[in-house]
C-alpha positions in Angstrom: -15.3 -98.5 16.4 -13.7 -97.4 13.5 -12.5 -93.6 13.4 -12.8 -91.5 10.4 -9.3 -91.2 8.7 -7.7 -88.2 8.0 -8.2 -87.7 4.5 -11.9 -87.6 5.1 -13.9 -84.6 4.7 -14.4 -84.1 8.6 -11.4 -82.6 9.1 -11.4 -80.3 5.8 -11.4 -76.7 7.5 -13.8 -75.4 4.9 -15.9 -78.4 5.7 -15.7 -78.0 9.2 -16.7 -74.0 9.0 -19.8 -74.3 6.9 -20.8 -77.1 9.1 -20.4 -75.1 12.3 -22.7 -72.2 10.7 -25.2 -74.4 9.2 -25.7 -75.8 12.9 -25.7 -72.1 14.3 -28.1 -71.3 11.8 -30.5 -74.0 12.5 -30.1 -73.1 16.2 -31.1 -69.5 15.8 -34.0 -70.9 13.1 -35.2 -73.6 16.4 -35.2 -70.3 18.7 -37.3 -67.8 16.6 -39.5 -70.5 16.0 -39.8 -71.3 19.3 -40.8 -67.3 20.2 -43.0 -67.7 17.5 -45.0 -70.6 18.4 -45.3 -69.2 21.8 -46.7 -65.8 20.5 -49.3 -67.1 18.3 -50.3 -69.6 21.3 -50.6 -66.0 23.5 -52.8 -64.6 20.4 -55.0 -67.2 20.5 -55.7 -67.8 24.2 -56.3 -64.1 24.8 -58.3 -63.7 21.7 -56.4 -61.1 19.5 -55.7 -60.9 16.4 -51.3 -60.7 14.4 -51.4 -58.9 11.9 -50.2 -55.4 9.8 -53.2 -55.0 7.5 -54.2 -51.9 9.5 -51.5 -50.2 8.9 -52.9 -49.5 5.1 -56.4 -49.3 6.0 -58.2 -46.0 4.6 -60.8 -46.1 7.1 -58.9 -46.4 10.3 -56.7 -43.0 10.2 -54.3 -42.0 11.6 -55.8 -39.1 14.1 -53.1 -37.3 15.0 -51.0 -34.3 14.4 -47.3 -34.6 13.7 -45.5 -31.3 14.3 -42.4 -32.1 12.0 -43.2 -33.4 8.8 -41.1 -33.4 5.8 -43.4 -34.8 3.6 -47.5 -33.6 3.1 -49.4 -35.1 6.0 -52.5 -34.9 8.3 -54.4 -36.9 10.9 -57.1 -38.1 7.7 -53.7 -40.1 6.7 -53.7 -43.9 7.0 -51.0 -45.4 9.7 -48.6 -46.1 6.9 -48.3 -42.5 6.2 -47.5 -41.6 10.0 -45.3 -44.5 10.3 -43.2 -43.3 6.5 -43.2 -39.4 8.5 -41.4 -40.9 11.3 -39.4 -42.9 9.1 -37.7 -39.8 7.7 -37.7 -38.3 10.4 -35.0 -40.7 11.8 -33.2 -40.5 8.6 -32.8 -36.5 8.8 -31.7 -37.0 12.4 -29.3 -40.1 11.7 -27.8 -39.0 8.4 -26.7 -35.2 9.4 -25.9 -36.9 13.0 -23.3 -39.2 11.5 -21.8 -36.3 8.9 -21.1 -33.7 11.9 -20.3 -35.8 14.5 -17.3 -37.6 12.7 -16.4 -34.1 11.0 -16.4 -32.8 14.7 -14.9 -35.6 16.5 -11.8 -35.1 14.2 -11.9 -31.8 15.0 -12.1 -32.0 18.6 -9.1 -35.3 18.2 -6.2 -33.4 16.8 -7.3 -30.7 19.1 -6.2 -33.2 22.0 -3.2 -33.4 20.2 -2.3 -30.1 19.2 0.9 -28.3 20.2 -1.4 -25.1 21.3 -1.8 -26.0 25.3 -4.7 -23.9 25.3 -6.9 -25.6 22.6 -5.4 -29.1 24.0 -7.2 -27.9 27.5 -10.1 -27.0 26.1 -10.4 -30.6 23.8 -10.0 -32.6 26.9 -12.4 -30.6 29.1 -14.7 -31.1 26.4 -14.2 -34.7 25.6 -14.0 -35.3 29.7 -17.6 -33.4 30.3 -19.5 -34.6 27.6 -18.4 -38.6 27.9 -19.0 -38.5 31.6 -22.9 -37.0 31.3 -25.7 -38.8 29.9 -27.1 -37.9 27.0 -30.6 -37.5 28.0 -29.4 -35.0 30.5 -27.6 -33.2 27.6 -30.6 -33.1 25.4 -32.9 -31.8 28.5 -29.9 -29.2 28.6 -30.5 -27.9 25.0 -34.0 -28.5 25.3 -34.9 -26.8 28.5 -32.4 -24.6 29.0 -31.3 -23.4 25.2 -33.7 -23.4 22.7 -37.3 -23.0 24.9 -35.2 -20.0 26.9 -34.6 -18.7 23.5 -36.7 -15.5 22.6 -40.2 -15.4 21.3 -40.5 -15.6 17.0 -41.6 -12.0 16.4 -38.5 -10.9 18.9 -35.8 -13.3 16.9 -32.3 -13.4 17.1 -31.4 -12.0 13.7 -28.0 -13.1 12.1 -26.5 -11.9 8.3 -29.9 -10.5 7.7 -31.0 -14.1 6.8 -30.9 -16.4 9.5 -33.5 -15.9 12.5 -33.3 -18.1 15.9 -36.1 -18.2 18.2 -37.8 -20.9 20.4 -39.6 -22.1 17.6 -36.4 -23.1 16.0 -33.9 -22.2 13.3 -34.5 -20.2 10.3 -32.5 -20.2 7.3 -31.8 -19.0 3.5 -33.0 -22.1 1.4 -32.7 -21.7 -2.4 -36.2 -21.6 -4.8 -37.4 -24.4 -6.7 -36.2 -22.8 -9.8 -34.6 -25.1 -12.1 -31.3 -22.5 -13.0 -31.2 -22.7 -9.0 -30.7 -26.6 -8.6 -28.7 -26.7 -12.0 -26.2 -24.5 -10.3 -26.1 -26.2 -6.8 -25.5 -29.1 -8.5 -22.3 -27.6 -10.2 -20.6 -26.0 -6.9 -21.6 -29.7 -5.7 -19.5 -31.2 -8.5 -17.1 -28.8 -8.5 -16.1 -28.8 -4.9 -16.0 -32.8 -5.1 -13.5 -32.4 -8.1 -11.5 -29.9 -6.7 -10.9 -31.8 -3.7 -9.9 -35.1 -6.1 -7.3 -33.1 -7.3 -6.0 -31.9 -4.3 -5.3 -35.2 -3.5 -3.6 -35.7 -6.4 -1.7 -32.8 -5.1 -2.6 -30.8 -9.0 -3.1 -27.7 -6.9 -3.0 -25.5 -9.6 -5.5 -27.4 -11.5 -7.8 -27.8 -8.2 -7.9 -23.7 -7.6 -8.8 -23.4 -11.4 -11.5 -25.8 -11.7 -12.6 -24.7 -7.8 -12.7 -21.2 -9.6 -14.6 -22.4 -12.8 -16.9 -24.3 -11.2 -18.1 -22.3 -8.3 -17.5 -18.7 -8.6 -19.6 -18.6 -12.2 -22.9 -20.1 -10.9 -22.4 -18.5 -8.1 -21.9 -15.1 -10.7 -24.6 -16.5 -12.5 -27.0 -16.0 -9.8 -28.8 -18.2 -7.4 -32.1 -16.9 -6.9 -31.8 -17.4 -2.8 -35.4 -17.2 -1.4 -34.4 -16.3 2.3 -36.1 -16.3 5.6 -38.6 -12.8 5.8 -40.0 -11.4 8.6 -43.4 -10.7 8.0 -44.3 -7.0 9.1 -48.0 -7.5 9.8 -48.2 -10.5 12.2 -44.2 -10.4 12.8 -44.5 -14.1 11.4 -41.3 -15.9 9.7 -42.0 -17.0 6.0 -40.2 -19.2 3.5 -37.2 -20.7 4.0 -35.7 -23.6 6.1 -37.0 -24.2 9.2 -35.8 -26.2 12.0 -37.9 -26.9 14.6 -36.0 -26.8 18.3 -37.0 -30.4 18.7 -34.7 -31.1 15.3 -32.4 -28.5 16.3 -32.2 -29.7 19.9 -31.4 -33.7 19.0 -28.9 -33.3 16.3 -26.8 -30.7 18.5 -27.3 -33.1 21.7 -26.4 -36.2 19.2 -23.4 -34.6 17.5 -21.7 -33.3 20.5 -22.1 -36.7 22.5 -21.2 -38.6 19.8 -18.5 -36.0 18.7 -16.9 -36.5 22.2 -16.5 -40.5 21.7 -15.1 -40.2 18.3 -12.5 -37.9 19.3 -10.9 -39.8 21.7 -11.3 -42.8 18.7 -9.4 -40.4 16.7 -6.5 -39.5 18.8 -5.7 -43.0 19.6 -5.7 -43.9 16.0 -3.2 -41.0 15.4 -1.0 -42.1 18.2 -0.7 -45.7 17.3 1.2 -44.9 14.0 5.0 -45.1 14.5 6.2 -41.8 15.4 9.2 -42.3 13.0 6.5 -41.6 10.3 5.9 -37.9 11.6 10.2 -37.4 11.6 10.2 -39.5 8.0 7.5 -37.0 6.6 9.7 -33.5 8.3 12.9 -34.3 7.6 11.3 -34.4 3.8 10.6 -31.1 4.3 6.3 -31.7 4.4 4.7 -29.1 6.2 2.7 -30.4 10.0 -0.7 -30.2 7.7 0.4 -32.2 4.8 2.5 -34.5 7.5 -1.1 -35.1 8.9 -3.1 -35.2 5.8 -1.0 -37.8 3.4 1.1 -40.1 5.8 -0.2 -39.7 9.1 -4.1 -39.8 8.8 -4.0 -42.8 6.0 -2.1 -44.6 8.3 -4.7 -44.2 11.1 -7.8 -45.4 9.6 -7.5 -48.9 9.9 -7.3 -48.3 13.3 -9.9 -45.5 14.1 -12.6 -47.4 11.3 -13.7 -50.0 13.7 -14.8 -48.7 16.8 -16.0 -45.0 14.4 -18.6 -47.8 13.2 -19.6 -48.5 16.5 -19.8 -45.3 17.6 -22.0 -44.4 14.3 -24.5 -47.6 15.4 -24.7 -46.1 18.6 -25.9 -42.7 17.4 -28.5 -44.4 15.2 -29.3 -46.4 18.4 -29.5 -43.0 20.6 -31.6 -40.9 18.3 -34.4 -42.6 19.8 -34.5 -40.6 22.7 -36.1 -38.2 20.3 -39.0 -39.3 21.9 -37.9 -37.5 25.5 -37.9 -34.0 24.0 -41.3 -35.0 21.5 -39.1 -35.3 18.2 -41.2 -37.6 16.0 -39.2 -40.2 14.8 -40.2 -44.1 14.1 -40.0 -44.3 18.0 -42.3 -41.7 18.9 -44.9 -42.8 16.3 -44.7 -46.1 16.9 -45.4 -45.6 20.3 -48.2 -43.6 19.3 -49.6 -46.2 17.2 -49.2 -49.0 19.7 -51.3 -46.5 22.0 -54.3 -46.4 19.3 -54.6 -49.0 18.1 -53.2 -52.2 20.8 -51.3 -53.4 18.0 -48.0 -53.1 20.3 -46.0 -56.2 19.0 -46.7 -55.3 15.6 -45.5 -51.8 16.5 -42.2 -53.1 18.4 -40.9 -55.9 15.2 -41.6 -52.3 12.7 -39.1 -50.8 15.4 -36.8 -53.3 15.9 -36.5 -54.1 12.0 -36.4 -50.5 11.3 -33.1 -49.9 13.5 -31.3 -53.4 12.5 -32.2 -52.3 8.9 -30.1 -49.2 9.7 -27.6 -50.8 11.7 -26.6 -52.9 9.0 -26.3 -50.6 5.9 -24.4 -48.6 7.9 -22.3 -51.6 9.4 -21.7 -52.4 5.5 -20.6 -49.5 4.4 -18.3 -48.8 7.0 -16.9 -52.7 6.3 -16.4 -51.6 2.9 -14.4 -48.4 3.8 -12.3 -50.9 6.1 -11.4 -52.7 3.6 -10.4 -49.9 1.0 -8.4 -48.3 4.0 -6.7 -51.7 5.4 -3.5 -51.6 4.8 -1.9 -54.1 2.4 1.0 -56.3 3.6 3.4 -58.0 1.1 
């Protein structure tokens, strides 16, 4: 037998990689088909039928309420509307999860390394509680025991004259549909974004003139801000924002668990760079905040990237115990759907594909920040 020399294109490494994932591939193709044939088989000898044509019929609707909409709906909509209120539903919850739990894991991370021994106490009983609880207890805590204790809507916790808490949820100033209104949100929105491009360019003069130019005059310009009003008649809340306790209840229970995990993510990031760095960056004569802020903290992302996206698929991954506390997300709707209608493997691939859709965006995006962040070596 005559063995292939050693020129040949089996032992090229680029060879031998695409070879290995073609064969992977086709493995993973043989499996699914496998389920697949095995499902239809199950269709057919119990007599159903496979299919998501219901979802967009007009004449089977939907029949139920859903307490949390964003977007017009009632129980006359078809399946595909429920399903699309659900959707959003998890976006909301996922989106503003992700923001405030990595704005407060940092937080709660250079609290655990502060000098202050007080605030260093107080980040590690926090980090310590929260990690070693689960988070459905946690969100039966807010549910149960904050927001439904909360008082009744016409006897609301009142704050800055605008913002009312009750057990119905969060009320708060929201700005009117006026075009001058959105014209100058999106200016602050510029303007803050700017501002904090300069900063890093370390132009703070220019950033506190532009800040100035840019936000205080629409602000001066006036924002028609259509608040929150308590209705004297039927002691009702009107107009506004309004955050239901179920919202209210998963995004706190999310952010804080979640919070808790990147924390610890951050400190170690912070301690793996080379403590010569911090007494490089003093003996230059940088104050602790810039120390942090331009040598320390760039040097730490590589590090703290990975596992923050991993702790950011776990959140989208967690939300949906929305259904626990009767948030309607895609779970909850789903669920309701399969309930209905029978149609529960239908209703479990929408799930599935729904959450590894998510998964990977944000898996990409946070590969892409890696990879802006990864240091370069020469």
């Amino acid at each position: 037998m005559t063995l292939p020399q050693k020129n040949s294109f089996w032992y090229d490494e680029r060879f031998q990689k695409i070879f290995l994932q073609v064969i992977i591939l086709l493995i993973v193709c043989l499996i699914f088909w496998f389920f697949g044939r095995n499902l239809v088989i199950n269709f057919q000898r119990l007599r159903l039928s496979f299919g998501f044509g219901f979802l967009f019929d007009p004449d089977r609707p939907a029949s139920f309420a859903i307490g949390d909409s964003p977007i017009p709906y009632s129980p006359t909509d078809t399946y595909f509307r429920a399903l699309l209120v659900g959707l959003l539903n998890s976006l909301r919850i996922m989106i503003s999860g992700i923001f405030l739990a990595i704005s407060l894991g940092i937080v709660i991370g250079l609290g655990r390394l502060s000098d202050n021994w007080l605030i260093r106490q107080l980040a590690t009983i926090y980090v310590e509680t929260i990690r070693n609880t689960p988070l459905l207890l946690q969100l039966f805590f807010w549910y149960f025991a904050v927001f439904l204790k909360l008082p009744k809507i016409e006897d609301s916790l009142e704050f800055f004259g605008s913002v009312f808490l009750n057990n119905s949820g969060v009320y708060l100033p929201f700005p009117t549909n006026s075009f001058r209104t959105w014209l100058a949100l999106a200016i602050i929105i510029l303007g803050i974004i700017f501002s904090v491009f300069l900063s890093l360019k370390n132009k703070l003069s220019l950033c506190l003139t532009s800040l100035l130019i840019l936000v205080i005059i629409p602000l001066i310009w006036g924002l028609e801000w259509q608040s929150t009003q308590v209705n004297p008649l039927n002691q009702n809340i009107d107009f506004g924002l309004h955050l239901s306790s179920e919202f209210a209840t998963l995004l706190i229970g999310l952010t804080v668990y979640t919070a808790a995990f990147i924390a610890e993510t951050v400190r170690g990031g912070i301690q793996s760079v080379n403590r010569g760095q911090w007494e490089a960056a003093k003996a230059l004569g940088l104050k602790p905040l810039l120390v942090m802020r331009l040598v320390i903290f760039p040097q730490a992302l590589p590090v703290i990237i990975p596992p923050l996206t991993n702790e950011c698929l776990n959140l989208v991954k967690n939300s949906s115990l929305a259904i626990a506390i009767g948030y309607n997300d895609i779970y909850a709707i789903s669920s309701t759907i399969a309930n209905q209608t029978g149609k529960a493997v239908e209703m479990l691939i929408v799930v599935m594909g729904t959450y590894l859709f998510f998964n990977l965006v944000i898996s990409l995006i946070m590969n892409q920040l890696n990879q802006r962040v990864k240091i370069q070596e020469r």
